[in-house]
Backbone bond lengths (Angstrom), bond angles and torsions (degrees), N, CA, C in turn:
res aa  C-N    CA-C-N  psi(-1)  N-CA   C-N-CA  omega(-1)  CA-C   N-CA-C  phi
1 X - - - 1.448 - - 1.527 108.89 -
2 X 1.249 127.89 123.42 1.586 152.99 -171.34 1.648 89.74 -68.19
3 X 1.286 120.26 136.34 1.239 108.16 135.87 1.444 123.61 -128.00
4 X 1.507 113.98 144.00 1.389 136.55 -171.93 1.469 109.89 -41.56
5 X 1.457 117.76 159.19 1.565 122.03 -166.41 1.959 85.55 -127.57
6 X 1.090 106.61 130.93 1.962 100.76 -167.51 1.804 74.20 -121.23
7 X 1.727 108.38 112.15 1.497 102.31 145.98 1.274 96.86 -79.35
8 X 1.962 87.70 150.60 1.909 124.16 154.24 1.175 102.40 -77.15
9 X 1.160 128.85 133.32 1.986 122.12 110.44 0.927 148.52 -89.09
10 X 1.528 117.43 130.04 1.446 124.59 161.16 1.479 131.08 -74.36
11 X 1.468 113.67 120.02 1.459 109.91 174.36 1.724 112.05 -76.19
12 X 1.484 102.46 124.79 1.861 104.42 -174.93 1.660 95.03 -45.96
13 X 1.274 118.36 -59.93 1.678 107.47 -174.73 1.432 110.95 -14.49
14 X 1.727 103.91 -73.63 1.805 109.48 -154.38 1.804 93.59 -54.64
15 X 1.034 127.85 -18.76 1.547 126.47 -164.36 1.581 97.82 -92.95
16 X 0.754 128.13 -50.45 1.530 125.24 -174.37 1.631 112.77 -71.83
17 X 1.458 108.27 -32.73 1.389 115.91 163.06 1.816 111.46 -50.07
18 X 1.001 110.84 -54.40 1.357 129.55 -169.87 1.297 104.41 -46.45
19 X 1.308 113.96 -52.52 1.634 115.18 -173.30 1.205 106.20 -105.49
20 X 0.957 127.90 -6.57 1.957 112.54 147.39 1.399 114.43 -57.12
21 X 1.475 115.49 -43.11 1.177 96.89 -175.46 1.994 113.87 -86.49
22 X 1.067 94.47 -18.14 2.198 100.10 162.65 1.613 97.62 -48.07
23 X 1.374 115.50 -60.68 1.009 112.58 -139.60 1.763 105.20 -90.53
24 X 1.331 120.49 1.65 1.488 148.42 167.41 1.794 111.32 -60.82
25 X 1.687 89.08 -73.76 1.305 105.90 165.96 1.307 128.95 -52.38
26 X 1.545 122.48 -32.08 1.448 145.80 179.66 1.775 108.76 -53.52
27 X 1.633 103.81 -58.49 1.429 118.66 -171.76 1.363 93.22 -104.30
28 X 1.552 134.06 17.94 2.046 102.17 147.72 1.229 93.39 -99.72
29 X 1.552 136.73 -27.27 1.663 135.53 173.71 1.826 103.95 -33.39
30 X 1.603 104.42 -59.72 1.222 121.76 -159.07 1.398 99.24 -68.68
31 X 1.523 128.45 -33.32 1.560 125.14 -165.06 1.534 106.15 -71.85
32 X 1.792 102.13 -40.57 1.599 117.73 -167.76 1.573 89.20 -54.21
33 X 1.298 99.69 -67.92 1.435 102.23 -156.07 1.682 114.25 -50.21
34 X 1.348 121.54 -32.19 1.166 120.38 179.31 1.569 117.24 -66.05
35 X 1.115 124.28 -34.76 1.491 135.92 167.99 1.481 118.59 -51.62
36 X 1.906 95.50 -54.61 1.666 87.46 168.70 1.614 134.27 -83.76
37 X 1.335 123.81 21.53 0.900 133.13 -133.82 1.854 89.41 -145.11
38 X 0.936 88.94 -58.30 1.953 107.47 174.13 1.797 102.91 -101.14
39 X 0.633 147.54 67.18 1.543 133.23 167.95 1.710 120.08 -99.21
40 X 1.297 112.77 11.91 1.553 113.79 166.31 1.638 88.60 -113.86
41 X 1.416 153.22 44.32 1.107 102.75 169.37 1.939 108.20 -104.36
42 X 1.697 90.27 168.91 1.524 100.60 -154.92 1.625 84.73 -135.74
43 X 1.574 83.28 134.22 2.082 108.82 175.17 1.370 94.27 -99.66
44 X 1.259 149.69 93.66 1.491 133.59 175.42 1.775 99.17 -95.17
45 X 1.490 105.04 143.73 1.676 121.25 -167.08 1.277 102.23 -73.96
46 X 1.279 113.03 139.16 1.429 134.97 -174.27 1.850 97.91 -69.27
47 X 1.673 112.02 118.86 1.270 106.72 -168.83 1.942 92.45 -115.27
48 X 1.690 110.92 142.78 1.216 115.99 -164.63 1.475 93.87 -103.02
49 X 1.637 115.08 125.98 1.567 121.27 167.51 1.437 121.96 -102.07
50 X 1.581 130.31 125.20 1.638 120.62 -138.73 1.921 63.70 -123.36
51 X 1.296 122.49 145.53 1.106 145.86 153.49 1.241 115.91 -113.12
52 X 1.712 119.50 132.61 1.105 148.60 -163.21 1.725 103.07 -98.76
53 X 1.600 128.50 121.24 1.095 138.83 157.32 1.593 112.85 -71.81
54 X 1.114 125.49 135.72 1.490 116.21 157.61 1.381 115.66 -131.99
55 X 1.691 128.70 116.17 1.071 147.90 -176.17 1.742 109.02 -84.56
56 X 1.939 100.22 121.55 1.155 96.70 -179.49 1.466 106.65 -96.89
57 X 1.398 149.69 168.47 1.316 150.30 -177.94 1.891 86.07 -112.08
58 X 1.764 106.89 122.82 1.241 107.95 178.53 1.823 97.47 -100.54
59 X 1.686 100.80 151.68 1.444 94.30 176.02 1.247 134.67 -82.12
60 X 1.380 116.49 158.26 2.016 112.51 -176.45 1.490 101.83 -49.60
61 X 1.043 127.30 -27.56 2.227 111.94 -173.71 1.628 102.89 -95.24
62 X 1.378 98.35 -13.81 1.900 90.55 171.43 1.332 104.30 -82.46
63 X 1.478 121.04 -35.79 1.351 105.94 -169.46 1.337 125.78 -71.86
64 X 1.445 102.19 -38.45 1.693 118.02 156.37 1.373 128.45 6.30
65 X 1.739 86.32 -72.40 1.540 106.95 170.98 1.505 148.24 -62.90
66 X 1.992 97.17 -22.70 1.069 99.25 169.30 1.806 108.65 -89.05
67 X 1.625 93.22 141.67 1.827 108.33 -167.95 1.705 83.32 -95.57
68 X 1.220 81.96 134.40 2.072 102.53 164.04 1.622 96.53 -61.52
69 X 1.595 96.17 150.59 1.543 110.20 172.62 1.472 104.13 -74.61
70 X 1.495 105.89 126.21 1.590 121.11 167.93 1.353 115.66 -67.21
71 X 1.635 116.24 117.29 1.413 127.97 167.70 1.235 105.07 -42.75
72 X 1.866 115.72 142.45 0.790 136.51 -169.96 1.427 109.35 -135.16
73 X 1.615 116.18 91.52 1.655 141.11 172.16 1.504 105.88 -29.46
74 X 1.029 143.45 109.14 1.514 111.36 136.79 1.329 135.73 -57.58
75 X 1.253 82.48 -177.76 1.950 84.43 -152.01 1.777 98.26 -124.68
76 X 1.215 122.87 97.23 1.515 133.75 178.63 1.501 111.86 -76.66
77 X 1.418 113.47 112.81 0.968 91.71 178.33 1.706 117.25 -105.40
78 X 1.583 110.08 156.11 1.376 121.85 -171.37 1.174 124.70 -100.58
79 X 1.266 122.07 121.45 1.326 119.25 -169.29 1.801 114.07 -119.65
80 X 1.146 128.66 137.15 1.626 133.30 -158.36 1.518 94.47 -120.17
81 X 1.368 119.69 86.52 1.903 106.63 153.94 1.771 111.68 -27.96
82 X 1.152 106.93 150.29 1.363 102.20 165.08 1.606 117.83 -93.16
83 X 1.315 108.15 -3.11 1.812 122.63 165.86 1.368 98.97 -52.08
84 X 1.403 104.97 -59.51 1.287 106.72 -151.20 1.701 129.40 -62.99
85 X 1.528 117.71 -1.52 1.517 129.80 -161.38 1.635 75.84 -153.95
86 X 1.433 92.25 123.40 1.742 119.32 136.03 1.444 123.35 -64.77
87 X 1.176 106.46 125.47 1.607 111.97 172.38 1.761 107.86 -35.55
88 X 1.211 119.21 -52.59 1.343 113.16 175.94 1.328 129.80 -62.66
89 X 1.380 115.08 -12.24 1.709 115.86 -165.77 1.629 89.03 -99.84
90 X 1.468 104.60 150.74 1.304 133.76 177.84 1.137 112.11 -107.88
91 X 1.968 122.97 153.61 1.393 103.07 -174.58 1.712 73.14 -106.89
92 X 1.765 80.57 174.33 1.626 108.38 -157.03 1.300 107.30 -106.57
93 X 1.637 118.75 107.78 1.380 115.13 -175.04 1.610 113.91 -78.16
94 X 1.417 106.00 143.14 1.475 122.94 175.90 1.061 126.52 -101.79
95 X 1.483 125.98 115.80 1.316 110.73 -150.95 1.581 98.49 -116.80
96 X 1.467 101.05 134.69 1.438 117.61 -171.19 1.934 124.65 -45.16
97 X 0.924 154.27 174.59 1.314 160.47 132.97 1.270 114.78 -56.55
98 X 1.207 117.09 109.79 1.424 128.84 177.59 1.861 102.60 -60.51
99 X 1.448 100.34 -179.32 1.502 90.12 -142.43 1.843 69.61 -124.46
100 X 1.567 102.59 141.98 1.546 134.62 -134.17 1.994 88.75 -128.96
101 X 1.465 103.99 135.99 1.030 100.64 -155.78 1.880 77.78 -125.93
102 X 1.596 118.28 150.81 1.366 119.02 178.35 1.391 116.39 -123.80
103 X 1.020 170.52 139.57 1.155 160.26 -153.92 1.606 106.13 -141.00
104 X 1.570 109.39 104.67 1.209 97.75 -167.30 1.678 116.57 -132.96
105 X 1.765 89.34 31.63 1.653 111.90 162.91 1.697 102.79 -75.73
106 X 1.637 121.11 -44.26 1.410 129.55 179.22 1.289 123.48 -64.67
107 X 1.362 121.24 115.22 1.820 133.05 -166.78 1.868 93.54 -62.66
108 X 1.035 98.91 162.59 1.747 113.50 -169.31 1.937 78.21 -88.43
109 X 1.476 93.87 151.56 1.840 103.14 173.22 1.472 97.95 -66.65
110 X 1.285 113.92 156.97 1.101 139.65 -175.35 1.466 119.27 -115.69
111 X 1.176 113.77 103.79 2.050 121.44 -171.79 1.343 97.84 -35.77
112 X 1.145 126.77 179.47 1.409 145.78 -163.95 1.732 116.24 -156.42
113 X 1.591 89.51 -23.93 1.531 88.01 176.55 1.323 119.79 -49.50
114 X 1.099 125.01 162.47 1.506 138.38 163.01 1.547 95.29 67.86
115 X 0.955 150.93 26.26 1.366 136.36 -161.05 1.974 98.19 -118.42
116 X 1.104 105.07 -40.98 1.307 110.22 -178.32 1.535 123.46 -47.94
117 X 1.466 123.46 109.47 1.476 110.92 172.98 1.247 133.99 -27.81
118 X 1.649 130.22 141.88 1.349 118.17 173.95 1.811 105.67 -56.01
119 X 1.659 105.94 -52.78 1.553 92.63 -166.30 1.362 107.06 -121.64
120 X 1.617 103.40 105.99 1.358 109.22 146.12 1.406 135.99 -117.44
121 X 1.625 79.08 159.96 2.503 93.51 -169.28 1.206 101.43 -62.41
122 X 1.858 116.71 126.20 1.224 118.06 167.99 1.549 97.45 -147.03
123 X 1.235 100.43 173.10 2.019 98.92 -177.50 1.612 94.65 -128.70
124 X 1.425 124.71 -2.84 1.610 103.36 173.23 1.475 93.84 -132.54
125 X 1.727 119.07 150.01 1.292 128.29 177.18 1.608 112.65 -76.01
126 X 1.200 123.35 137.83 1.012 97.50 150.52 1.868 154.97 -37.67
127 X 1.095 135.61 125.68 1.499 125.82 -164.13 1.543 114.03 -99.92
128 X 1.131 139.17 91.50 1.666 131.91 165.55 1.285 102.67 -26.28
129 X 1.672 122.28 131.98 0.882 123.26 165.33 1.767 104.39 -136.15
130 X 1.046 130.46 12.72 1.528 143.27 -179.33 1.376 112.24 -162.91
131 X 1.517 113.99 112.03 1.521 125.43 -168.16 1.482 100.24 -108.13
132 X 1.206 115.98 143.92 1.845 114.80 151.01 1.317 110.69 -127.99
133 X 1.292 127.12 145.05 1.399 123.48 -158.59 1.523 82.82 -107.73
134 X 1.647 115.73 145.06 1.330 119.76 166.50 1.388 116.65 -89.58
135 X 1.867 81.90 160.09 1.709 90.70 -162.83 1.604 110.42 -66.43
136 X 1.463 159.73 144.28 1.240 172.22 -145.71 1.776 98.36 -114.01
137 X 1.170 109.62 76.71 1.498 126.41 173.12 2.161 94.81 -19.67
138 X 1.394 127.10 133.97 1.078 120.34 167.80 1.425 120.14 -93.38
139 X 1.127 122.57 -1.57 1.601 116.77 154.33 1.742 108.05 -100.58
140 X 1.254 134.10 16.17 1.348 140.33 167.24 1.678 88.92 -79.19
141 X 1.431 111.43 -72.09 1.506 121.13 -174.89 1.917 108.98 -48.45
142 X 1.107 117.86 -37.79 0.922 126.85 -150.19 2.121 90.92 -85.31
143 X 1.058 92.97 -44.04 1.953 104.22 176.62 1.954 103.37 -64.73
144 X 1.506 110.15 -34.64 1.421 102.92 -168.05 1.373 113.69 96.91
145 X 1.315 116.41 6.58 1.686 113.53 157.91 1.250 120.93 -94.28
146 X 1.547 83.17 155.79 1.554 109.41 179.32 1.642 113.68 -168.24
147 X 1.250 111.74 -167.48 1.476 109.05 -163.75 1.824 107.46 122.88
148 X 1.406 110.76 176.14 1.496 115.07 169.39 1.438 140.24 -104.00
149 X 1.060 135.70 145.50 1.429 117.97 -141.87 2.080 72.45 -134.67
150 X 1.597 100.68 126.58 1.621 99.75 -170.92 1.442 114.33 -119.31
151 X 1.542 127.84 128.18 1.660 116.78 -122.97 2.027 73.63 -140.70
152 X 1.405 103.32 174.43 1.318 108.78 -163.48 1.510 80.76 -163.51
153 X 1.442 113.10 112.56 1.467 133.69 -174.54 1.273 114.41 -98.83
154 X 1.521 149.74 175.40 1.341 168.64 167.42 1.776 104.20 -111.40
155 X 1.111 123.03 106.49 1.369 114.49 169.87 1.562 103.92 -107.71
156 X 1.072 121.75 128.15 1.583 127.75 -177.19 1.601 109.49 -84.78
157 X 1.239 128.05 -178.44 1.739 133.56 -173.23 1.382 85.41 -76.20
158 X 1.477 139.26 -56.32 1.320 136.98 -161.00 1.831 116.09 -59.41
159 X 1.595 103.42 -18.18 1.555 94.82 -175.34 1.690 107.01 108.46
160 X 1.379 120.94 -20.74 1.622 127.53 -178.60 1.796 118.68 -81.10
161 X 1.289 95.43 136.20 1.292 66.89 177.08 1.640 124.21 -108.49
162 X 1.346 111.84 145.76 1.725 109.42 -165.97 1.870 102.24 -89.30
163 X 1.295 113.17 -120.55 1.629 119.51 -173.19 1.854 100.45 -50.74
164 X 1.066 88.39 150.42 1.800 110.56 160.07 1.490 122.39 -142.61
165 X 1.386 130.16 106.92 1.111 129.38 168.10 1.594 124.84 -104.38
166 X 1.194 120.51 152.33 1.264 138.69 -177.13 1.655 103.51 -67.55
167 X 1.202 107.47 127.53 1.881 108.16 169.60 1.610 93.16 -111.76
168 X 1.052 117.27 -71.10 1.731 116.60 -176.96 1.510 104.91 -85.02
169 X 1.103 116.00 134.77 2.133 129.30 164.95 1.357 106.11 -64.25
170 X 1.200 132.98 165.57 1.218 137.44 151.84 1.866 115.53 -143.69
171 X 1.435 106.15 -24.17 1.074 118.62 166.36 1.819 107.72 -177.22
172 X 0.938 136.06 117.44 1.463 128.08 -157.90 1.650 86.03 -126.92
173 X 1.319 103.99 172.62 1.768 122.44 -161.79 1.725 102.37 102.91
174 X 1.957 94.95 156.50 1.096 66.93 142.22 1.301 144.08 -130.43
175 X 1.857 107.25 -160.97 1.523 108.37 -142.69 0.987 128.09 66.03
176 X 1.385 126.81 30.16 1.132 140.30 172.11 1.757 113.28 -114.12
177 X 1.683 116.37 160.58 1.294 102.60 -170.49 0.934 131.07 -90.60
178 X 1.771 113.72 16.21 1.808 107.81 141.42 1.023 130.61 -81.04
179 X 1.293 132.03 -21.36 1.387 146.15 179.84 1.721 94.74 -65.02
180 X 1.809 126.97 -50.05 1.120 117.53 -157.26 1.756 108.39 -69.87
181 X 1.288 85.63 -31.97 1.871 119.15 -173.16 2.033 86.92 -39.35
182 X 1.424 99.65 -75.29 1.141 113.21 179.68 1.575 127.97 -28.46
183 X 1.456 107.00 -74.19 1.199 101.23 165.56 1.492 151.79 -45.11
184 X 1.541 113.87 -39.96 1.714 118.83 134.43 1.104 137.22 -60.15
185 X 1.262 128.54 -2.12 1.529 128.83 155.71 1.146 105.93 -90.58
186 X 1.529 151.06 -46.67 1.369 127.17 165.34 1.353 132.09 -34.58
187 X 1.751 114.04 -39.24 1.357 124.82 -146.39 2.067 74.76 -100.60
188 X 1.435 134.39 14.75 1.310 131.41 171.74 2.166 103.84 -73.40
189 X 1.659 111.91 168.90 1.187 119.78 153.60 1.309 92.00 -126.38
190 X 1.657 90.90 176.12 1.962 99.31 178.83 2.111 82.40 -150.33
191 X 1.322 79.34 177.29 2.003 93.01 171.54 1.896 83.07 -113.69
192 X 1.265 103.84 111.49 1.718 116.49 149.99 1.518 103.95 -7.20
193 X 1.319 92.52 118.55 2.040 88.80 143.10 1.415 103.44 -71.38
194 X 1.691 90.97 167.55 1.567 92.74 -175.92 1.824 86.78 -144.02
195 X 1.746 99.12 169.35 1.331 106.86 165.46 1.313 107.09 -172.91
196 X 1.411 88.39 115.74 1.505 123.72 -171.65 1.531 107.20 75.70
197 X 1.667 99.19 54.75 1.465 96.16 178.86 1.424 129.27 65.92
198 X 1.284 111.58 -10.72 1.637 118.08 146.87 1.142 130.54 -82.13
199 X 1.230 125.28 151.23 1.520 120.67 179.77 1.921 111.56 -100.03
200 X 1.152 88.66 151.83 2.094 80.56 -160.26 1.675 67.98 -152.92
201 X 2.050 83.66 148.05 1.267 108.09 146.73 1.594 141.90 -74.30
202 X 1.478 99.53 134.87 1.695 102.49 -176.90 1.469 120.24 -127.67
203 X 1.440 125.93 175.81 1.352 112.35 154.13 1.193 97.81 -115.65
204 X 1.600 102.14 146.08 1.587 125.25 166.38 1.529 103.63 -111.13
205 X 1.891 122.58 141.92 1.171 134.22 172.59 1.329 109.24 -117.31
206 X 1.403 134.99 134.68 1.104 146.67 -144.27 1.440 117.05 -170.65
207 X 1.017 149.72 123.95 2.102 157.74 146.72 1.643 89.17 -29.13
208 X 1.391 89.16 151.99 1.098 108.73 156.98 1.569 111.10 -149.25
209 X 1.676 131.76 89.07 1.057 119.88 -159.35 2.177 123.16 -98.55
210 X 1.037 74.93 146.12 1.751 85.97 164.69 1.405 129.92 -116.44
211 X 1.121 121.67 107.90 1.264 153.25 142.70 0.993 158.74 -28.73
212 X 1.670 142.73 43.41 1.617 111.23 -170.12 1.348 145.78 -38.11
């Protein structure tokens, strides 16, 4: 004769009940005991302490006295292999820049160009006495122009010449053959016109041609 196997069940409730209340009893055990065990203890309130600065104002003849802290250089030190220098080689002294004086009561010179009247009285022309022929742009040559490009100079008392402007175009930009025009007539001298035996500034107008 067999006999039968009868499962139980447990409802989780009655089980979870169970140890709520273990675990009830567990932490008033633990509270009691902490009371009798600790019964002076004291939470005292966090108290905030504000401290007061007081700024004294020191006087102008006290301060006088105190000297600023003196900078303090470091000090590198240098070291020479003896590989590195032959007994015969010398080191090479460098000698400082003398000390340069500026004067800056005196106004900077003042250009002069362009300043000269168009017409002034004179009884002798100016004379070219130093020509430079300008350079012939190589895509000017290369296009097949040419013609004269007609310029109106500044000759100063000294013979130099200051401003130069263009009266006739011939090709302007630059690198072009007024611009070149230009530049060899500056780098010109002349002998001053003069009048009455003085020499005075004038303008002279003049071609300056290019050619193949």
């Amino acid at each position: 004769m067999q006999k039968k196997s009868v499962n139980t069940y447990h409802d989780w409730k009655d089980v979870a009940s169970s140890f709520y209340e273990k675990s009830l009893s567990l932490a008033l055990l633990l509270l009691l005991f902490t009371f009798l065990v600790f019964p002076k203890i004291e939470v005292k309130p966090y108290q905030h302490k504000a401290k007061e600065i007081q700024t004294i104002e020191i006087p102008p003849e006290v301060r006088q006295k105190f000297k600023p802290p003196e900078e303090v250089k470091p000090i590198i030190p240098l070291t020479i292999e003896e590989g590195d220098m032959s007994e015969d080689e010398e080191i090479e002294e460098i000698e400082t820049i003398g000390p340069t004086t500026l004067d800056l009561t005196k106004p900077p010179p003042v250009s002069r160009e362009g300043t000269t009247p168009k017409f002034v009285v004179h009884e002798e022309e100016p004379i070219r006495i130093k020509k430079v022929d300008p350079i012939y742009p190589q895509f000017a040559q290369n296009a097949g122009i040419e013609g004269a490009v007609t310029l109106r100079a500044e000759v100063f008392e000294d013979g130099s010449v200051g401003a130069v402007e263009v009266v006739k175009s011939l090709q302007s930009g630059p690198g072009g053959l007024d611009e070149a025009a230009i530049t060899a007539v500056r780098q010109w001298t002349f002998i001053p016109a003069k009048n009455q035996g003085k020499p005075v500034a004038v303008w002279v107008i003049f071609p300056i041609t290019f050619q193949l």
